[in-house]
C-alpha positions as CSV (number, residue, x, y, z in Angstrom):
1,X,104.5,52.6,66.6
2,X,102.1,56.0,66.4
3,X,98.3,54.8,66.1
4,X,97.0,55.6,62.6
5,X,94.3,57.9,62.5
6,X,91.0,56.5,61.4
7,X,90.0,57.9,58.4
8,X,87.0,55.9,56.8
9,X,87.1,53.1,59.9
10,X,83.3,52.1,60.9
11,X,84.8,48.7,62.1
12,X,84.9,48.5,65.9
13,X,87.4,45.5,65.7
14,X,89.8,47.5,63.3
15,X,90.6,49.8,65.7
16,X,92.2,47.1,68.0
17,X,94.1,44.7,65.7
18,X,95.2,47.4,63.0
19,X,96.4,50.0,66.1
20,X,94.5,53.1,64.9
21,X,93.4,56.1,67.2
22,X,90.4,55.6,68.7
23,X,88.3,58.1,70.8
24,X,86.9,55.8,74.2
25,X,83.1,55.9,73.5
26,X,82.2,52.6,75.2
27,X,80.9,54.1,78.5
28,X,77.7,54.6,76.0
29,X,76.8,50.3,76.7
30,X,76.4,51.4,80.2
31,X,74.4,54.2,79.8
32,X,72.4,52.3,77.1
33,X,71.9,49.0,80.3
34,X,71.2,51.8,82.7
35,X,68.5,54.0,80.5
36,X,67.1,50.1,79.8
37,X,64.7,50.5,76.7
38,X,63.2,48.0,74.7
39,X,63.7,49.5,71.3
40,X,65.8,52.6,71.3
41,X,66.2,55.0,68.0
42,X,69.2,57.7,68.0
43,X,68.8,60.3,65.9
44,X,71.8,62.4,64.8
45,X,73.5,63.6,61.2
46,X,75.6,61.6,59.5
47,X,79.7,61.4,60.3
48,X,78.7,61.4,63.6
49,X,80.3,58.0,64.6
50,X,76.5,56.1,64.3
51,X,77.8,52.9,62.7
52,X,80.6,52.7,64.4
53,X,78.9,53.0,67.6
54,X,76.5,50.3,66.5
55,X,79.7,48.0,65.4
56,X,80.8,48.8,69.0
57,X,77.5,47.0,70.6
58,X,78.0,44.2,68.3
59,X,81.3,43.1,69.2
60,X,80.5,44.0,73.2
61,X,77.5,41.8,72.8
62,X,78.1,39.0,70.3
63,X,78.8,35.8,71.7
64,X,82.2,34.5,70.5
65,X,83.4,38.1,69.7
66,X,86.9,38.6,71.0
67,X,86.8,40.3,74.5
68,X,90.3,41.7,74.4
69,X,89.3,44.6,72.0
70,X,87.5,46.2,75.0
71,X,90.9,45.9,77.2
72,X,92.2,49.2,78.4
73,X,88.5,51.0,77.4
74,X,86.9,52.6,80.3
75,X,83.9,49.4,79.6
76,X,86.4,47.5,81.4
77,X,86.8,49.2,84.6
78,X,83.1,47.9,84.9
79,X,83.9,44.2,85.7
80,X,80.6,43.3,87.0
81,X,78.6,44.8,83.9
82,X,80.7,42.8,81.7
83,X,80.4,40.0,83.3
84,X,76.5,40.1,82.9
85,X,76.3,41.1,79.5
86,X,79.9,40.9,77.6
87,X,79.9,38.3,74.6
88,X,76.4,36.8,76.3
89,X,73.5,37.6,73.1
90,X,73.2,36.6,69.5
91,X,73.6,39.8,67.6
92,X,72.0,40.7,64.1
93,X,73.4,43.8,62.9
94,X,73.0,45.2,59.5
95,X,72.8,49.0,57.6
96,X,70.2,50.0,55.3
97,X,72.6,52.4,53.9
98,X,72.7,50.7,50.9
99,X,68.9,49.7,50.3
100,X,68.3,52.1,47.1
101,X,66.6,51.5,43.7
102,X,65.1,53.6,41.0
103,X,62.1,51.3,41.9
104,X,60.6,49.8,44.3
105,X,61.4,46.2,42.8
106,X,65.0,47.0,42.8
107,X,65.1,48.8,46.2
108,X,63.3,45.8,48.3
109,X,65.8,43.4,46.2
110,X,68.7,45.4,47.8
111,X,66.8,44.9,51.2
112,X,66.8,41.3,50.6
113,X,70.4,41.1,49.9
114,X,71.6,43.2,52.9
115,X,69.4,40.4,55.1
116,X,71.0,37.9,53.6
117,X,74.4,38.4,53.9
118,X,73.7,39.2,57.9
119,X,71.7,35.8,57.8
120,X,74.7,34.0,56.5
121,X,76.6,35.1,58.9
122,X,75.4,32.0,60.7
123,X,75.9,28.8,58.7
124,X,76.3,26.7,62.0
125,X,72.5,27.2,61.9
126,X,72.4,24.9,58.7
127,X,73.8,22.1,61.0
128,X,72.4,23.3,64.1
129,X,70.7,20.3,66.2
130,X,68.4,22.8,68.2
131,X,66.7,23.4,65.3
132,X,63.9,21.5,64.0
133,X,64.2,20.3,60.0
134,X,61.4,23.0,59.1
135,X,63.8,25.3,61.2
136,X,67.1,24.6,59.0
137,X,64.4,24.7,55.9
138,X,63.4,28.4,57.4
139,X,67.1,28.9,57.5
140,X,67.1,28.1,54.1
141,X,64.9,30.5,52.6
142,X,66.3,33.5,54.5
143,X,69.5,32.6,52.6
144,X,69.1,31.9,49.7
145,X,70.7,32.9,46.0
146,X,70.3,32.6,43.1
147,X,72.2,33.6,40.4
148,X,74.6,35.4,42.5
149,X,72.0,37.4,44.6
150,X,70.3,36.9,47.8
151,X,67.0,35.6,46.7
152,X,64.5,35.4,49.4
153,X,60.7,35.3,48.7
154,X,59.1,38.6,48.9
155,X,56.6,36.8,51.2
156,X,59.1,36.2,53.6
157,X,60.9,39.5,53.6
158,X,59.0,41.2,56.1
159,X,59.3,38.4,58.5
160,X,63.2,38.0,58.0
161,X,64.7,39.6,60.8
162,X,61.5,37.9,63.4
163,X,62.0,34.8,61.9
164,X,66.1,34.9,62.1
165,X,66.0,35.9,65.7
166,X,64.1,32.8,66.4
167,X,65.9,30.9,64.9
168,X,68.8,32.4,66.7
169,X,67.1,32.2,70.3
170,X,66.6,28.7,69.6
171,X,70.1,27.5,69.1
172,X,71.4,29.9,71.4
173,X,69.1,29.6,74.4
174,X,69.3,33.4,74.9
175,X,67.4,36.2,73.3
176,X,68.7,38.4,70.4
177,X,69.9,41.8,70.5
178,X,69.2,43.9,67.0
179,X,71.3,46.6,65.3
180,X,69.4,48.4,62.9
181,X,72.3,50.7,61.2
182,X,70.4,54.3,59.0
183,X,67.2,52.8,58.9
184,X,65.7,56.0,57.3
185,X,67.8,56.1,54.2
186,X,65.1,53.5,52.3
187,X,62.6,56.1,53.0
188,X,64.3,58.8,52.1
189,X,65.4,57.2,48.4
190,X,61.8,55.7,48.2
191,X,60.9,59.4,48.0
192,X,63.3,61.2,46.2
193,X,62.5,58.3,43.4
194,X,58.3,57.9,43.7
195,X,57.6,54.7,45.3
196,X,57.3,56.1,49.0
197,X,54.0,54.3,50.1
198,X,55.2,51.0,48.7
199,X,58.6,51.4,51.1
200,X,56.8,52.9,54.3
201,X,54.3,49.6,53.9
202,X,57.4,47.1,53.7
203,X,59.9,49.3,56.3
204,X,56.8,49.3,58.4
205,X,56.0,45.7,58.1
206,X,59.6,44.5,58.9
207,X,59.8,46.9,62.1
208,X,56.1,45.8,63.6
209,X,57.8,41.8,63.1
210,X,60.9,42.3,64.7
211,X,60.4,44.7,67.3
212,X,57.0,44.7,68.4
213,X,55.8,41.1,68.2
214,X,59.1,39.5,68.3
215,X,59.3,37.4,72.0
216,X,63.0,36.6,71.1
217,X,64.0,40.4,71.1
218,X,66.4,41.1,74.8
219,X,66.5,44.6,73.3
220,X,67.0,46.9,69.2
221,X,69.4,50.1,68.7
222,X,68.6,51.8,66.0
223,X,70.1,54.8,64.0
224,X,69.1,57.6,61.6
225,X,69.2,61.3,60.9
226,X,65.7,61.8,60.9
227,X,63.0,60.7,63.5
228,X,60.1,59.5,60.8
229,X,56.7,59.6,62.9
230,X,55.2,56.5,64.9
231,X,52.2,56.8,62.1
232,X,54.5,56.2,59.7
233,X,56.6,53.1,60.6
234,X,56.6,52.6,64.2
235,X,52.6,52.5,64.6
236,X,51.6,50.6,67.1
237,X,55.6,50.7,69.1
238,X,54.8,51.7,72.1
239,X,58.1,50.4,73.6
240,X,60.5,53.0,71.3
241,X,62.0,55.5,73.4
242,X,63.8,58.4,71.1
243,X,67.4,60.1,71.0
244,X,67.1,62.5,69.3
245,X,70.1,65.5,69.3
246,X,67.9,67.8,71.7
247,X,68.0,64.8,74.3
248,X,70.4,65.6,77.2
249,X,70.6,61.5,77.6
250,X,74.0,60.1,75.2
251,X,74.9,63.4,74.4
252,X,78.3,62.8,74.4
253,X,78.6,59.5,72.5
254,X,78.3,60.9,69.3
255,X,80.5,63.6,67.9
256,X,83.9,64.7,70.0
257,X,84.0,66.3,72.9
258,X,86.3,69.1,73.2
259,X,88.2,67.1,75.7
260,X,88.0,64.2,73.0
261,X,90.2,66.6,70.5
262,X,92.2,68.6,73.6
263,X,93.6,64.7,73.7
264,X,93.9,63.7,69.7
265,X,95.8,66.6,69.2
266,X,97.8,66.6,72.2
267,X,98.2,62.7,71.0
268,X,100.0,63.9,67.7
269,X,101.3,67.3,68.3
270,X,98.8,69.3,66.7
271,X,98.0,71.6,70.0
272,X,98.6,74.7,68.4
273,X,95.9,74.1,65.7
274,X,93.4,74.1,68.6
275,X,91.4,77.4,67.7
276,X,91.6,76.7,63.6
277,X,89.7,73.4,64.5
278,X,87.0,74.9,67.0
279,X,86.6,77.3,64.3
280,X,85.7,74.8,61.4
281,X,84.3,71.8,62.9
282,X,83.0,72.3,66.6
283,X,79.6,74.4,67.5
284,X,77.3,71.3,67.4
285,X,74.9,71.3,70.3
286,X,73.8,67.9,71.3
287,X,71.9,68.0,74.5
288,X,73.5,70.3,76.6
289,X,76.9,69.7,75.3
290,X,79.0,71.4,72.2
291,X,80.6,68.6,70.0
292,X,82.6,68.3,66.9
293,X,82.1,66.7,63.8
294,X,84.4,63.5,64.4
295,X,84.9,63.4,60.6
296,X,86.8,66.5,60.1
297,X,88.5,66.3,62.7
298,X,89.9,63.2,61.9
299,X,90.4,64.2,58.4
300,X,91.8,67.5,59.0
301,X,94.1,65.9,61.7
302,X,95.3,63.3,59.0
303,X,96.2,66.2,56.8
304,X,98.1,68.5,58.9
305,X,100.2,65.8,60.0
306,X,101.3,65.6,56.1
307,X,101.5,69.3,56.0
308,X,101.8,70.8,59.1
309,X,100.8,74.2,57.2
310,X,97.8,73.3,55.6
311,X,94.2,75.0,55.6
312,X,91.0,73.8,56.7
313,X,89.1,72.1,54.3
314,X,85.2,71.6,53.9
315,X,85.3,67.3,54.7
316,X,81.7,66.9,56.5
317,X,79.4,68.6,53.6
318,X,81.3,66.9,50.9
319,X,79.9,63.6,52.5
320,X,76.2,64.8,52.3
321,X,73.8,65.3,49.4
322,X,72.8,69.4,50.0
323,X,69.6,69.1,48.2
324,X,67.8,70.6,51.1
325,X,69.3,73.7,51.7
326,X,68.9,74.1,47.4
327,X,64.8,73.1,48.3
328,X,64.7,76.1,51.2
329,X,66.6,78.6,48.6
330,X,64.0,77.2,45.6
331,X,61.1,77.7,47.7
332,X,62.2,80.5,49.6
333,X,60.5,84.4,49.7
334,X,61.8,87.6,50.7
335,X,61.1,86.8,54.7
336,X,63.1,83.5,53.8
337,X,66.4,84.5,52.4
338,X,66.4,87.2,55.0
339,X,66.4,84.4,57.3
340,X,69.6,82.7,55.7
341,X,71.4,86.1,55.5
342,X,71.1,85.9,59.0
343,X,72.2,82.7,59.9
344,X,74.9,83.4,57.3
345,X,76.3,87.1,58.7
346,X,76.5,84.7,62.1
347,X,73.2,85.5,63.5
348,X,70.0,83.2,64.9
349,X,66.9,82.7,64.1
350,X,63.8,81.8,66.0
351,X,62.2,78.4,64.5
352,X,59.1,75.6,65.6
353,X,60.9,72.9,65.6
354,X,59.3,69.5,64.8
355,X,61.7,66.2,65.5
356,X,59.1,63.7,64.3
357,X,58.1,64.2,60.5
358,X,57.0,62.0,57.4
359,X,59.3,62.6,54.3
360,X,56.3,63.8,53.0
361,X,56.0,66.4,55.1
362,X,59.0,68.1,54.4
363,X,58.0,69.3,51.0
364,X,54.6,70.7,52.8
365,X,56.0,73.7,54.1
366,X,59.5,76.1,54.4
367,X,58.8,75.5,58.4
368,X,59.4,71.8,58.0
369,X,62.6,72.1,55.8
370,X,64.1,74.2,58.3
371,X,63.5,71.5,61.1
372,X,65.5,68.9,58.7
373,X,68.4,71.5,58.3
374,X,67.8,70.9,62.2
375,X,67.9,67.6,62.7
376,X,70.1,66.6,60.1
377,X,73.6,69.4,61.1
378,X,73.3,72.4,58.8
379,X,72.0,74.2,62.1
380,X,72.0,73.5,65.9
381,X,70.4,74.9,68.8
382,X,71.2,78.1,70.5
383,X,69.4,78.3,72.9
384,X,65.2,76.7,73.4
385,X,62.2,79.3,73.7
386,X,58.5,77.8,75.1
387,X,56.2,75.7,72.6
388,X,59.1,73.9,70.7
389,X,60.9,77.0,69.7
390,X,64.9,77.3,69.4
391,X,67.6,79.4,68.1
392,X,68.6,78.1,65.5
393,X,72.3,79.4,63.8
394,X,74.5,78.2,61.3
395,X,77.1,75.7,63.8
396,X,80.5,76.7,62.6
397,X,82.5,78.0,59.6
398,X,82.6,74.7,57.0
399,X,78.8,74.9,57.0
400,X,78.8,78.7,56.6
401,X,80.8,78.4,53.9
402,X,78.7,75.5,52.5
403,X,75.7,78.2,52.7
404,X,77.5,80.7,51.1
405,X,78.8,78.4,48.2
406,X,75.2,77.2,48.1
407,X,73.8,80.6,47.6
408,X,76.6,81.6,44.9
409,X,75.0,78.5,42.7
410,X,71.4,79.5,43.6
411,X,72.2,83.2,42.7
412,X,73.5,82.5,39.4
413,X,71.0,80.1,38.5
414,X,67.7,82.8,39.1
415,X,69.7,85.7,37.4
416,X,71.0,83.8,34.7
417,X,66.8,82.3,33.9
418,X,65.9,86.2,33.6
419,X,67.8,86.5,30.5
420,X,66.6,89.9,29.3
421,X,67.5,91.5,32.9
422,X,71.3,89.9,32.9
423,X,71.7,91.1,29.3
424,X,70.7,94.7,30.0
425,X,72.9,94.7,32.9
426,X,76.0,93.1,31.2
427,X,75.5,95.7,28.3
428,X,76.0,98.6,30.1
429,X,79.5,97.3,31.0
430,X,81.2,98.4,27.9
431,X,79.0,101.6,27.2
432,X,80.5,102.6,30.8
433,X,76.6,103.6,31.8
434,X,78.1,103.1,35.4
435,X,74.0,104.5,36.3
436,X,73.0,101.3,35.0
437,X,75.6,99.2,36.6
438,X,75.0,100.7,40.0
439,X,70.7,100.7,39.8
440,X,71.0,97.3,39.1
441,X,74.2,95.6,40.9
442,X,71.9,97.4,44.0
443,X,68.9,95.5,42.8
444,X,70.4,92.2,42.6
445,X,71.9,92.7,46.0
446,X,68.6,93.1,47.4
447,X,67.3,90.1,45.5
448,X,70.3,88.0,46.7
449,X,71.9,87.0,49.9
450,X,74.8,89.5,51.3
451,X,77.5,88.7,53.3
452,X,78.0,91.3,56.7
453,X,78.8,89.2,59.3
454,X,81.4,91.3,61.4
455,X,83.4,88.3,62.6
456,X,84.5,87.5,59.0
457,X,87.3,89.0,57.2
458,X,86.9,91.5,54.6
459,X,88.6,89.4,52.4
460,X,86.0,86.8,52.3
461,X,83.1,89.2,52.0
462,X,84.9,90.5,49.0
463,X,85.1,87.3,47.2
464,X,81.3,86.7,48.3
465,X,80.6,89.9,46.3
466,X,83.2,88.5,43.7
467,X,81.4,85.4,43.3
468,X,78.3,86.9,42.8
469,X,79.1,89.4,39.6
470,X,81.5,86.6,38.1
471,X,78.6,84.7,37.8
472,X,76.8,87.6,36.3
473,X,79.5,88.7,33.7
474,X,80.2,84.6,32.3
475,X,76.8,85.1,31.0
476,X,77.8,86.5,28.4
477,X,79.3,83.6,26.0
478,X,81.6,85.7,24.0
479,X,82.9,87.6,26.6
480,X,86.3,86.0,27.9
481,X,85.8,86.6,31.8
482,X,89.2,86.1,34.2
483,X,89.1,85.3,37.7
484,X,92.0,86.6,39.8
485,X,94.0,86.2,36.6
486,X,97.6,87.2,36.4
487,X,98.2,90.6,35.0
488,X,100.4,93.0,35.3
489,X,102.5,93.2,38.7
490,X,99.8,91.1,40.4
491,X,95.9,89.9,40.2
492,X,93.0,91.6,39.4
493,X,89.5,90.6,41.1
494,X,87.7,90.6,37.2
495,X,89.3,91.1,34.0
496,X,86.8,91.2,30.9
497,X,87.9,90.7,27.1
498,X,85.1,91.6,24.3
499,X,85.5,90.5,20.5
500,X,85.2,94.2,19.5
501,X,88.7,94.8,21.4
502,X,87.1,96.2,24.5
503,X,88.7,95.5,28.0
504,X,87.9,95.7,31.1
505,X,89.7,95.9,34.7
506,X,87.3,95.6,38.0
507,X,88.3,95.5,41.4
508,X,86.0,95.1,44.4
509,X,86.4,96.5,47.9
510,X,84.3,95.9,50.9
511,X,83.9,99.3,52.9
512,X,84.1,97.7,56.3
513,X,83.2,101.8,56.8
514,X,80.2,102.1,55.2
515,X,82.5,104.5,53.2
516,X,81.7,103.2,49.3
517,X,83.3,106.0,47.9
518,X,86.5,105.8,49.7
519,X,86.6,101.9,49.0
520,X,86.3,102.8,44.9
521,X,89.0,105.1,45.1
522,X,91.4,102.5,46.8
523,X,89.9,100.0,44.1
524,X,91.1,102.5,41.1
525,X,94.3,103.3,42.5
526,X,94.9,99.4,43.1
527,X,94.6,99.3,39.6
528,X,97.1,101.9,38.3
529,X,99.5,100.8,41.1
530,X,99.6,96.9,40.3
531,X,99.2,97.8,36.3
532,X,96.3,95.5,35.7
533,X,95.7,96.6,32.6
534,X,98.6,95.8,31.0
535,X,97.7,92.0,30.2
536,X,94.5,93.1,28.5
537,X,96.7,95.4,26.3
538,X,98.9,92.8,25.4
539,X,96.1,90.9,24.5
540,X,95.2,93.8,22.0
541,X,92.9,95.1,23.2
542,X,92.4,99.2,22.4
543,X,90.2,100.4,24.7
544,X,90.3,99.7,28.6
545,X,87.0,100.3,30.9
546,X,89.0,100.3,35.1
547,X,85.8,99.9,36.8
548,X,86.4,100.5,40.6
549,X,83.4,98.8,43.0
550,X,82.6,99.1,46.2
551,X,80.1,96.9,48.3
552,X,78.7,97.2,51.9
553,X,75.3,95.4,53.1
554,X,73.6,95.7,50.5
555,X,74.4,98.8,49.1
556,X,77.2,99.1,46.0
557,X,79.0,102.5,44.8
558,X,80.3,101.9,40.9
559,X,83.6,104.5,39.3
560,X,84.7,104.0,35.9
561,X,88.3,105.4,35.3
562,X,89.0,104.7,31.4
């Protein structure tokens, strides 16, 4: 039977006893033994394989964890390393993926309950005759519900994860090993929500317990996509030793190699869509090395074996909240948005990057949110310059397309505020002022964001252009404004219907030339050719506008044929 592709699986035993795919990361224990730290924090975006890296140490670690699912995994060659330190520790593992709230009271009761269910994990400690009675009443308290949720006292929340590893240690004889899965989502949704200080305090609190005073610790993982400052949380750690993407150590234990996707599509006959997938998902640079996103590939893999012939779709952004970038377009100035036309036309840019931030200080400056776009996969390195600087660039096409989509919404929102200006310039549509129409299509190009990169088809700068006046002709509420609608012999870019029986036919061209008048001549006679008009005429209207337009950079050339 073929091995099912993984789509979703986070579960390090699944892989094993329900015979899906998996890509061999366990040579990442012995790397992790060998590069011995006490507390170790990796750093890298999300649908990178994180969790299921950390379920991975759990079930290498964990006493009574079945040591067949590591049989045939490079781990195993090792015989002597897993005989030290396979199936030898008492493992806590949890996620704060989950630990949200729209306040503080409701956030730290989510923390509670994720502690909770990890402490009940171990009900032989209930029983356990290495522990004392005030032990199995410590026990207890950690586990405690009440009325269907974990119900710990808030006094004994920040000592949790100390005071379970002791109790651990105890029965076990052995020390503990801790798995602390996202641990900066809490701070990032104590943020976004207002009750930041209050999370930092408690997050900082329960960190200081178990990893810096905690004698029954043999050694913490933990995982995130932003490194949040020592002064922050980790005050006073002076055992933490960081990950973070531009680290040349583990750099090819999270993401896919392309040797990892030579073999997965070699595995199930995909070969031939080699170059589509470089082109979409790979272009991450972690260390020295070039990965792909593991979660399009496995997604887009899953597809194409449904439908051998279908496109590339946008998986890894659809997975993330895209506030950011929206913050960097909100706050950004002329210097700014020439920066993202760069990264967008395939181009880098020279940034300071800082890998150890408060979430505070991301709102402080446009410097900052370009090291979280950093740090969290909209952009990798190109390349490092001296005193922290890097080329920055956008890593493939799904998050250049992500940009562009972004700056489409961004676009339309700013013009559409400026009410006055977008009325003025949708007027002069039906007087056929093409003037007008051309002085101020050129001045919303140079307010905007244009599309120029040479290794992208003329096609898709066309429907960048496209995008753009769409959005400026649906301002108009009592206009009925087409999209590629069928007309005629085949599909016009715009069609435009007025209540006063005024239509109107616009095609757009990109002169790849620089030649705009050229490009509107090809536009009108695309028109006539293809009969475009016809629809609107059927439609009753009595009077067509055939507006020929042609973009390049940011320059525009407008013809009106009527």
């Amino acid at each position: 039977m073929r091995k099912k592709l993984p789509v979703g699986i986070e579960n390090f035993e699944e892989f094993s006893k329900e015979n899906f795919y998996y890509v061999d990361k366990t040579m990442f224990i012995t790397e992790l033994l060998q590069n011995w730290g006490k507390v170790n924090l990796f750093t890298r975006p999300r649908r990178f394989g994180k969790t299921l890296n950390m379920s991975m140490l759990k079930c290498f670690f964990e006493i009574g964890t079945d040591k067949s699912l590591f049989d045939g995994l490079k781990i195993a060659e090792n015989r002597e390393l897993c005989a030290e330190y396979q199936g030898q520790f008492p493992v806590i593992f949890i996620s704060l993926k989950s630990v949200d709230g729209l306040t503080f009271a409701s956030a730290a009761a989510a923390l509670r309950t994720v502690i909770g269910r990890e402490a009940s994990r171990f009900q032989f400690l209930r029983d356990s005759d290495k522990l004392s009675k005030e032990d199995r009443e410590s026990y207890e308290a950690l586990i405690h519900v009440d009325k269907g949720l974990y119900d710990m006292k808030d006094e004994l929340l920040a000592g949790s994860l100390k005071n379970l590893s002791q109790l651990l240690a105890k029965h076990y004889g052995r020390q503990v090993v801790l798995l602390i899965d996202e641990y900066d989502v809490p701070l990032d949704k104590a943020f976004q929500a207002g009750y930041y200080d209050e999370m930092v305090s408690l997050i900082r609190n329960l960190f200081g317990n178990a990893l810096k005073t905690n004698d029954n610790l043999q050694f913490a993982v933990l995982t995130g996509c932003l490194r949040i400052s020592k002064e922050s949380i980790f005050t006073g750690l002076n055992n933490l030793k960081v990950h973070t993407i531009a680290d040349p150590r583990y750099e090819e234990y999270f993401g896919f190699t392309d040797e990892d996707v030579d073999e997965m599509l070699a595995f199930y006959g995909l070969t031939s869509h080699k170059q589509v997938m470089q082109d979409w998902y790979d272009g991450y640079t972690f260390g020295k090395v070039s990965v792909y996103c593991p979660w399009d590939v496995i997604n887009y893999c899953d597809l194409l074996r449904a439908d051998p012939e279908a496109e590339p779709e946008n998986y890894w952004a659809n997975t993330s909240g895209n506030g950011i970038i929206r913050r960097l377009l909100k706050k950004a100035d002329q210097t700014t948005r020439d920066e993202v036309e760069q990264l967008i036309n395939g181009e880098t840019i020279v940034k300071t990057v800082r890998q150890e931030l408060t979430y505070r200080d991301i709102e402080d400056s446009i410097d900052n949110i370009w090291s979280v776009l950093y740090s969290t996969g909209y952009l990798t390195s190109r390349g490092r310059l001296p005193g922290k600087q890097m080329k920055l660039a956008l890593p493939n096409r799904e998050v250049r397309e992500l940009f562009i989509d972004l700056v489409k919404d961004w676009f339309r929102e700013e013009t559409r505020a400026d009410t006055s200006r977008i009325n003025r310039f949708c007027a002069a549509f039906p007087k056929g002022d093409v003037a007008t129409i051309q002085d101020m299509l050129h001045d919303y190009l140079w307010d905007s964001i244009s599309v120029r990169d040479t290794a992208v088809r003329s096609n898709m700068k066309e429907n960048f252009y496209h995008g753009m006046l769409l959005g400026l002709l649906q301002s108009q509420g009592s206009w009925i404004v087409r999209s590629n609608a069928e007309t005629g012999i085949g599909y016009s870019d715009i069609s435009v219907a007025t209540p006063e029986r005024l239509g109107m036919v616009i095609e757009l061209k990109y002169a790849e030339d620089g030649n705009l008048e050229a490009a509107c001549a090809k536009a009108l006679a695309q028109i006539e050719e293809k009969k475009y008009a016809e629809a609107l005429r059927r439609r009753g209207m009595k009077t067509i506008l055939k507006y020929g337009i042609a973009f390049w950079e940011k320059e525009c050339q407008v013809v009106l044929k009527s």
